[in-house]
C-alpha positions as CSV (number, residue, x, y, z in Angstrom):
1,X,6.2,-13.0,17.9
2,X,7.2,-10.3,20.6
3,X,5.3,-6.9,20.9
4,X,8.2,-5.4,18.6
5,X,8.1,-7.9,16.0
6,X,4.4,-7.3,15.7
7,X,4.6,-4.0,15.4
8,X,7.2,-4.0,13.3
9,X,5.6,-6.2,10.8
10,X,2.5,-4.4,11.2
11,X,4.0,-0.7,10.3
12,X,5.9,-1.9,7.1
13,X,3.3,-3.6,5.2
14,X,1.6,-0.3,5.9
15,X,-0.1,1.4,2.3
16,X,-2.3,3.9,1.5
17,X,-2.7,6.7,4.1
18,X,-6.0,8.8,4.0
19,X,-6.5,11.2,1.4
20,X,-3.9,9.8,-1.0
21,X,-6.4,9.8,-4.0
22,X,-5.3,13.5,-3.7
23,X,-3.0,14.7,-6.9
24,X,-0.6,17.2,-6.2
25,X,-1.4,20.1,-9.0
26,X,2.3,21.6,-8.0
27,X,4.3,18.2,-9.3
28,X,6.7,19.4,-12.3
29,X,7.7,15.8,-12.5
30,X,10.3,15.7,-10.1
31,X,8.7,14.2,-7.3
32,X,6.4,11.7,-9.3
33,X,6.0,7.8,-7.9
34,X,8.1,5.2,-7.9
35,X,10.8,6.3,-5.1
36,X,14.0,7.0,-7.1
37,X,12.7,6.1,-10.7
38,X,12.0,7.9,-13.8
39,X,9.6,10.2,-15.3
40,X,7.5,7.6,-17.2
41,X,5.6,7.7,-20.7
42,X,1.8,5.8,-21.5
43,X,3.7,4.8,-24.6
44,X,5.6,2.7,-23.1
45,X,3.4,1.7,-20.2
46,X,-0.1,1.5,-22.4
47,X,-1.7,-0.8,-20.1
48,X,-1.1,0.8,-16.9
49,X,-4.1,1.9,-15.1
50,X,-4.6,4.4,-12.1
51,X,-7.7,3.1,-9.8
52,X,-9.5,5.6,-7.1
53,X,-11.8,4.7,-4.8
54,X,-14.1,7.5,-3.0
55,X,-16.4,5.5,-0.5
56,X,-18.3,7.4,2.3
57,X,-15.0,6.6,4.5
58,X,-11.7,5.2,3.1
59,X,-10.6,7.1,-0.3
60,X,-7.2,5.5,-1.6
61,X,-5.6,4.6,-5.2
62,X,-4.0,1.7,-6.5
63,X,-2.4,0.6,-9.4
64,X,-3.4,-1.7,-12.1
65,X,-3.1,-3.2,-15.6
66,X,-5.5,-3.6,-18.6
67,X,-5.6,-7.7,-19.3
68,X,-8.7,-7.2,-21.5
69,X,-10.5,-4.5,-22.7
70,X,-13.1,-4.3,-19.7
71,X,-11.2,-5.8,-16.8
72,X,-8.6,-4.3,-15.0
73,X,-6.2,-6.5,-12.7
74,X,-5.2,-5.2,-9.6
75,X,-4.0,-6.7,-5.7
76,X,-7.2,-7.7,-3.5
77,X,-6.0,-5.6,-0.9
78,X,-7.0,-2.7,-3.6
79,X,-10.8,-3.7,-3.4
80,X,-11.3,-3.9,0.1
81,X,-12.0,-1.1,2.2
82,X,-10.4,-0.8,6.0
83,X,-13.0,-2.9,7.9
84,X,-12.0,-5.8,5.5
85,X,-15.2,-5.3,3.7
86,X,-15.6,-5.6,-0.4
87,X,-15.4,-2.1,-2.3
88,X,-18.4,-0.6,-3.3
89,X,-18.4,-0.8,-7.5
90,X,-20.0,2.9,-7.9
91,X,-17.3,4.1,-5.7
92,X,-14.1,2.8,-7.9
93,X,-13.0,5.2,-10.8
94,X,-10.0,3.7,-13.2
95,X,-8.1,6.0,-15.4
96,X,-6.3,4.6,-18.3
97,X,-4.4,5.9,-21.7
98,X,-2.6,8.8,-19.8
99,X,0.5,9.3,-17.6
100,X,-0.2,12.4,-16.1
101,X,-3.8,12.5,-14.4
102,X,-4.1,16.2,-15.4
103,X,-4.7,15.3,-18.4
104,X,-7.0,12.7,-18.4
105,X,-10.2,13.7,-20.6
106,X,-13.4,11.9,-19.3
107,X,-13.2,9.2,-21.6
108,X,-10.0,8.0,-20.5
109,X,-11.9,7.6,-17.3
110,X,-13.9,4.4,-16.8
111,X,-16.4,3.6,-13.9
112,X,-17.1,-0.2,-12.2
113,X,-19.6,-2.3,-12.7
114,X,-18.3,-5.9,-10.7
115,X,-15.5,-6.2,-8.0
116,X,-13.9,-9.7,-8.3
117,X,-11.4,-10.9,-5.8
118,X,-9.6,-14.0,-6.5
119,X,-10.9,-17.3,-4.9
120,X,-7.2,-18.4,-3.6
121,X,-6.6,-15.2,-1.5
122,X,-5.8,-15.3,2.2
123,X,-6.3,-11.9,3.8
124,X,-4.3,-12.6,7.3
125,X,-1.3,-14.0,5.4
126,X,-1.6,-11.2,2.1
127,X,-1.3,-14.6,-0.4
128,X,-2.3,-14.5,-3.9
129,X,-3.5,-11.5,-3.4
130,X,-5.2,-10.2,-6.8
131,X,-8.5,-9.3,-7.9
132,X,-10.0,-8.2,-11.2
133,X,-12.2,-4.5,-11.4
134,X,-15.0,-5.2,-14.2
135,X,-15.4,-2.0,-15.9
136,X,-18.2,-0.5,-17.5
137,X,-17.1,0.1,-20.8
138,X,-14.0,-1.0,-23.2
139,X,-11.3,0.8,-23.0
140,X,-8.4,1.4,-25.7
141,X,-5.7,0.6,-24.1
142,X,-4.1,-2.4,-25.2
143,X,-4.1,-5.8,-22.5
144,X,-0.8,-6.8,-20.9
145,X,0.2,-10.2,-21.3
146,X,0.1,-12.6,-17.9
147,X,2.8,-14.6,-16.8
148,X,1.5,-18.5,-17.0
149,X,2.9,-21.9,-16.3
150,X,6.0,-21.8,-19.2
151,X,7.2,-19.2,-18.0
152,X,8.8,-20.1,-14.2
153,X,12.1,-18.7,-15.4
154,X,11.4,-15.5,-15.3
155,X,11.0,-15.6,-11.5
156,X,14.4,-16.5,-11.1
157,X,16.8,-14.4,-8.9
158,X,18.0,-12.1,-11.0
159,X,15.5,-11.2,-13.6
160,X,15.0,-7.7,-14.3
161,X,11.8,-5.8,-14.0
162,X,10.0,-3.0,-14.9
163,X,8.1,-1.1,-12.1
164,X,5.6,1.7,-12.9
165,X,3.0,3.7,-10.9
166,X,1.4,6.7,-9.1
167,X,2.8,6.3,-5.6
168,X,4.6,8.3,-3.0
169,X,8.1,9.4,-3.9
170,X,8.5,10.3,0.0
171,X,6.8,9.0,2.8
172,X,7.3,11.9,4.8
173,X,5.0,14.1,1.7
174,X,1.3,12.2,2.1
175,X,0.2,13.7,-1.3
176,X,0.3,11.6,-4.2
177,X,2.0,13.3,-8.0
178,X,0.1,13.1,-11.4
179,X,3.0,12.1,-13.1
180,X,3.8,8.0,-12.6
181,X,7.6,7.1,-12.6
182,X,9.3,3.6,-14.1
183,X,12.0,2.1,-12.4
184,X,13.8,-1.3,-12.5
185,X,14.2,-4.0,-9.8
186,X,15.1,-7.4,-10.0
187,X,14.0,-10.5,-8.7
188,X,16.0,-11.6,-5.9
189,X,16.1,-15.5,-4.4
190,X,13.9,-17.1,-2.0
191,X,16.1,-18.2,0.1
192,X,17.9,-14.5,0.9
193,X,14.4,-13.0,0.8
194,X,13.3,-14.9,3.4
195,X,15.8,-14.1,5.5
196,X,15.3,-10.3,4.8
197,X,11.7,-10.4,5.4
198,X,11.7,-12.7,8.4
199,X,10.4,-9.9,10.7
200,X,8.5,-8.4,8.5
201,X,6.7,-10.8,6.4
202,X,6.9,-14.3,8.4
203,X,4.7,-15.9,6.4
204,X,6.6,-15.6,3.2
205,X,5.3,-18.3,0.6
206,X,7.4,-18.5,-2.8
207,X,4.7,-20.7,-4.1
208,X,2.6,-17.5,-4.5
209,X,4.7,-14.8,-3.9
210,X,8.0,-13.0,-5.4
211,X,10.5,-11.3,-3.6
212,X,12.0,-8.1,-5.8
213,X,15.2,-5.6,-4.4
214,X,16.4,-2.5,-6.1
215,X,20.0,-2.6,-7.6
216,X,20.5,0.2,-5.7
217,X,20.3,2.3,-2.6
218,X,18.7,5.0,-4.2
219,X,16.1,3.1,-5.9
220,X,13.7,2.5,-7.5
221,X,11.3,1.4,-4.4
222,X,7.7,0.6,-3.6
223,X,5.4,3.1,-1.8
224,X,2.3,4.0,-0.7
225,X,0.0,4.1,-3.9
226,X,1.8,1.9,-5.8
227,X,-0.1,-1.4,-4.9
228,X,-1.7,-3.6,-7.4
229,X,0.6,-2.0,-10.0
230,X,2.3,-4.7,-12.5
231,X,5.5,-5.8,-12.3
232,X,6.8,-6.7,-16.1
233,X,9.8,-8.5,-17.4
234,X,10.1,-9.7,-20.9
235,X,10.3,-13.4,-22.6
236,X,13.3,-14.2,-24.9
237,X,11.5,-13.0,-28.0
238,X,11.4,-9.8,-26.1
239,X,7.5,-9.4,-25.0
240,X,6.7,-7.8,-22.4
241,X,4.6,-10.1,-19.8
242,X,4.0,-9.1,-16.4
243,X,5.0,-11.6,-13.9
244,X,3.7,-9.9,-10.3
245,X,1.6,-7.8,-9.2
246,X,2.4,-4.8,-6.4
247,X,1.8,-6.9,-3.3
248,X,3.8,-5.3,0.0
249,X,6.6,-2.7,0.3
250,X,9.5,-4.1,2.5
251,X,9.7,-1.2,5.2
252,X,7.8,1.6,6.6
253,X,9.6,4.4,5.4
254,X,9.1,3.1,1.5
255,X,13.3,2.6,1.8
256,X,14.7,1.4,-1.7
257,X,17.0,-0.9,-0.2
258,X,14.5,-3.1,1.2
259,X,12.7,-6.2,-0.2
260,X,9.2,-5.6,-1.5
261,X,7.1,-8.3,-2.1
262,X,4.6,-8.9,-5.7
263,X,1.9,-11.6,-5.7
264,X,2.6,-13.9,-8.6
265,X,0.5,-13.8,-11.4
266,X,1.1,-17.3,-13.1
267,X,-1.1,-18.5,-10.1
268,X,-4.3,-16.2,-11.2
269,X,-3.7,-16.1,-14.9
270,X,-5.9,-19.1,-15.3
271,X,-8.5,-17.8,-13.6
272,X,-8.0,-14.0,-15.1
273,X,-8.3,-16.0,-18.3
274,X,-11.7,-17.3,-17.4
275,X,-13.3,-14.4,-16.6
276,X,-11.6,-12.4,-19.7
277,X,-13.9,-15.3,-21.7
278,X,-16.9,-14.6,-19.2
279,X,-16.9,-11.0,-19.9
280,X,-15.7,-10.7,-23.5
281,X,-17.1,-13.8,-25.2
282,X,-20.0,-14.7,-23.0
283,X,-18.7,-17.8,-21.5
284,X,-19.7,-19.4,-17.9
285,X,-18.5,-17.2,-15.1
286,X,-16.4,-18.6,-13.1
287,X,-17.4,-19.4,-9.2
288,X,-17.5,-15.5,-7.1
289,X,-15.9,-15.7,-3.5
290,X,-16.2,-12.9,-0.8
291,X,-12.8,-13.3,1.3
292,X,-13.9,-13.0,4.9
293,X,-12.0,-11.3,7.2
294,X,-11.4,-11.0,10.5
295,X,-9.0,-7.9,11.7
296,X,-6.5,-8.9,14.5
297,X,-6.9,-7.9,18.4
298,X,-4.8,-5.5,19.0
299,X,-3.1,-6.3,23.2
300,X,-1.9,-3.5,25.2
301,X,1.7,-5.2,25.1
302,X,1.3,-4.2,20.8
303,X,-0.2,-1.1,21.3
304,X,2.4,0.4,23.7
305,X,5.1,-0.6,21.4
306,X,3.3,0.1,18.2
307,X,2.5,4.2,19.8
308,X,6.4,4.6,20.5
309,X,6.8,3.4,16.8
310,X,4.4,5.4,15.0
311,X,5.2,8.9,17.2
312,X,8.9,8.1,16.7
313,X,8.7,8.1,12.9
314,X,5.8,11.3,13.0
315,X,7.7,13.2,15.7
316,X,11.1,12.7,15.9
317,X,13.4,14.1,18.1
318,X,10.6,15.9,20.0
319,X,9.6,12.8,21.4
320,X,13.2,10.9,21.2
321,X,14.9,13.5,22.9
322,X,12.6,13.7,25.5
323,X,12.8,12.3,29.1
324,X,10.1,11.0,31.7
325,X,8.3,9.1,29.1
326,X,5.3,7.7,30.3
327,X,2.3,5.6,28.6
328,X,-0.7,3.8,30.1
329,X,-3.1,1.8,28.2
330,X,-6.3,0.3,28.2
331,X,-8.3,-1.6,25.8
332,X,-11.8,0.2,24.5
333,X,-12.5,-3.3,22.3
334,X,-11.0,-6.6,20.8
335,X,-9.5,-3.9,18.3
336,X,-8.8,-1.3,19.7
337,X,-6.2,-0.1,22.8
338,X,-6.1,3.6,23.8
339,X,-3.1,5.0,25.5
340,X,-1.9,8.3,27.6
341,X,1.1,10.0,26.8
342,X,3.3,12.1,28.7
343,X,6.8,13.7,28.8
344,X,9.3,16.3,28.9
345,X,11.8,18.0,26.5
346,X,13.7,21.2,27.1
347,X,11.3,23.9,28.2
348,X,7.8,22.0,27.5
349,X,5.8,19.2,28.4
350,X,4.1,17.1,26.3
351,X,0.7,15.6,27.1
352,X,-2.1,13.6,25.1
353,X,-3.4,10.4,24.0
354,X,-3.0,7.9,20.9
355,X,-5.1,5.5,20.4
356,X,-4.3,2.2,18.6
357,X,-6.3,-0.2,16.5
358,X,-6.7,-2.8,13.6
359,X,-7.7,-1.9,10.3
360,X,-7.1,-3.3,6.8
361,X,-5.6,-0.5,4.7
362,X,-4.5,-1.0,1.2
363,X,-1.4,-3.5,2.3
364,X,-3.0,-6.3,4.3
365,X,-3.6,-6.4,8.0
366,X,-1.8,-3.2,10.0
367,X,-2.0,-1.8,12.9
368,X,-3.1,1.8,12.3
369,X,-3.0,5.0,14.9
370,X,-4.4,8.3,15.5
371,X,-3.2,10.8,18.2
372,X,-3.9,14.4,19.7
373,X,-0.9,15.6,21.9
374,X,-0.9,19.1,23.3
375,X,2.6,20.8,24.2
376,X,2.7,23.5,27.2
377,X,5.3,25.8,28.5
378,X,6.7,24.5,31.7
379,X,7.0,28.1,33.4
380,X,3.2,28.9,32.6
381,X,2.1,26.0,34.1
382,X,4.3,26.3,37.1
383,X,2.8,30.0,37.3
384,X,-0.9,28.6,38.2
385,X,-2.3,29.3,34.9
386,X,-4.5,26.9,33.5
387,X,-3.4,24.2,31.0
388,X,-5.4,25.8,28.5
389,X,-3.9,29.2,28.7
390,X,0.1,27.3,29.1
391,X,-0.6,25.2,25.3
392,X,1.7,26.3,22.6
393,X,0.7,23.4,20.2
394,X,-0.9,20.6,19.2
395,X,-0.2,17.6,17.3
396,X,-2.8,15.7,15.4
397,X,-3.3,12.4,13.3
């Protein structure tokens, strides 16, 4: 794949940015998850389940559904911190029974005792990626049904779903609501989703993933937050089963019109199943696997293209309508490129660095950047002043 491609791929199946288990107090409903959805109610989403984690580096939020009364089902990309490494237990926090978290009493808030990542996931290709949060305590909250093996019609194209959770409603607005929003999607067919997601999700398996669209330009879409959310449709006697589970939004600006990707959840019901009789009735655990992962090197060729991405979509026309780009890069590690920046727009120049590496954030592998770029007043400098003196502004990630 060329440096483009990569990077492109990388940026969409970006997720949760830092600080997102932040609630914003201000939300009046308006602005809640679920990019163009609906206010939601818990009475009609009784199973859905916020999850926090708060570890001594990454803090992020997920989604998730109640299957039994102590286990909570969620994407394995949820549980594992950036480095690829398994989420601490003490660390997780799941809320469940409300739709607004400002209302959550403490016992609607449960803590973790296990972390359980299915044994079929594949971290560099984000397949069957689902994992189970063993909670501490039973919870009221009714379970959710799980799709199984009578039910394959309901991931044909054009079933109809229900989408619910506490994600972004704008990707520009890294703060996430209180209030979840429902939408619908629908499921669209393998063959046109593998087309749409050809450069962005190459390694698009039907056999353990579903491809979902909006009807609708406006919505609803998938955003940051809303991973390991449950994607429900209903049987022909009307129950409501949930048939995928938020996997990877289709594009890095969260846009409706895009496909998003679920994990299916016929291929883990079985083993949910299992562990539902484990913890609940006392029956023989089921075998625990640790997915190992290894995050990608990151080349010089990626990193230069993946900078001129990520500034592009953070600063705009500052740096679009600028002129004498330059960028230089060298690599600090295997994972890790740093590059110098420079240009000029109107009246200023623009100087700094950005530095480019691998992580594993809450949507699979990415390639993640931070920057510090210091804008100065061309006449200052030309005046002999020093650089320090001539800086009107910085720009931080």
């Amino acid at each position: 794949m060329s440096g483009i491609a990569v990077a492109f791929a990388s940026l969409s199946i970006l997720l949760a940015a830092p600080g997102v288990e932040q609630v914003d107090a201000a939300d009046d409903g308006a602005r809640a998850s679920v990019i163009g959805g609906t206010p939601g109610s818990i009475d009609s989403y009784p199973w859905l389940a916020y999850v926090a984690y708060k570890g001594p580096v990454d803090r992020f939020s997920c989604g998730g559904s109640v299957v039994a009364p102590r286990l909570v089902l969620t994407a394995a990309h949820c549980v594992l911190t950036g480095t690829g490494r398994l989420g601490m237990p003490s660390k997780f926090a799941v809320v469940t029974g409300v739709d607004d978290l400002r209302n959550a009493v403490p016992e609607q808030v449960s803590r973790v005792s296990r972390v359980l990542v299915f044994p079929g996931f594949n971290p560099s290709r984000i397949l069957n990626d689902a994992a189970l949060l063993v909670l501490s305590a039973p919870v009221a909250a009714p379970p959710l049904a799980l799709a199984g093996a009578g039910d394959g019609a309901l991931l044909a194209g054009g079933t109809p779903i229900a989408v619910a959770g506490w994600g972004l409603t704008d990707f520009r607005r890294q703060r996430l609501p209180a209030l979840f929003r429902q939408g619908e999607s629908v499921v669209r067919d393998n063959g046109g989703c593998g087309r749409r997601l050809r450069r962005v999700l190459p390694t698009y398996a039907p056999a353990s993933q579903i491809c979902v669209r909006s009807r609708s330009a406006t919505g609803p879409g998938l955003c940051n937050g809303d991973s390991g959310g449950p994607a429900v449709a209903r049987r022909a006697d009307g129950t409501q089963v949930q048939i995928g589970i938020v996997s990877l939004k289709g594009s890095f600006e969260c846009d409706p019109r895009s496909a998003q990707v679920l994990a299916r959840v016929d291929r883990v019901s079985p083993w949910v199943a299992e562990w539902t009789a484990a913890i609940e009735a006392g029956a023989p655990a089921p075998a625990v696997v640790v997915p190992r992962v290894r995050l990608p090197a990151v080349t010089r060729e990626d990193a230069e293209t993946i900078a001129w991405l990520g500034l592009e979509a953070d600063l705009g026309s500052l740096l679009t309508r600028g002129r004498g780009h330059r960028i230089g890069c060298r690599r600090i590690n295997r994972e890790k490129v740093k590059c110098g920046l420079f240009w000029f727009k109107g009246r200023h120049v623009y100087s700094g660095t950005i530095t480019v590496f691998a992580s594993l954030p809450r949507e699979g592998f990415v390639y993640n950047y931070r920057y510090t770029i210091r804008r100065y007043r061309i006449r200052c400098l030309n005046s002999g002043r020093s650089a320090r003196a001539c800086q009107s502004r910085v720009f931080k990630r």
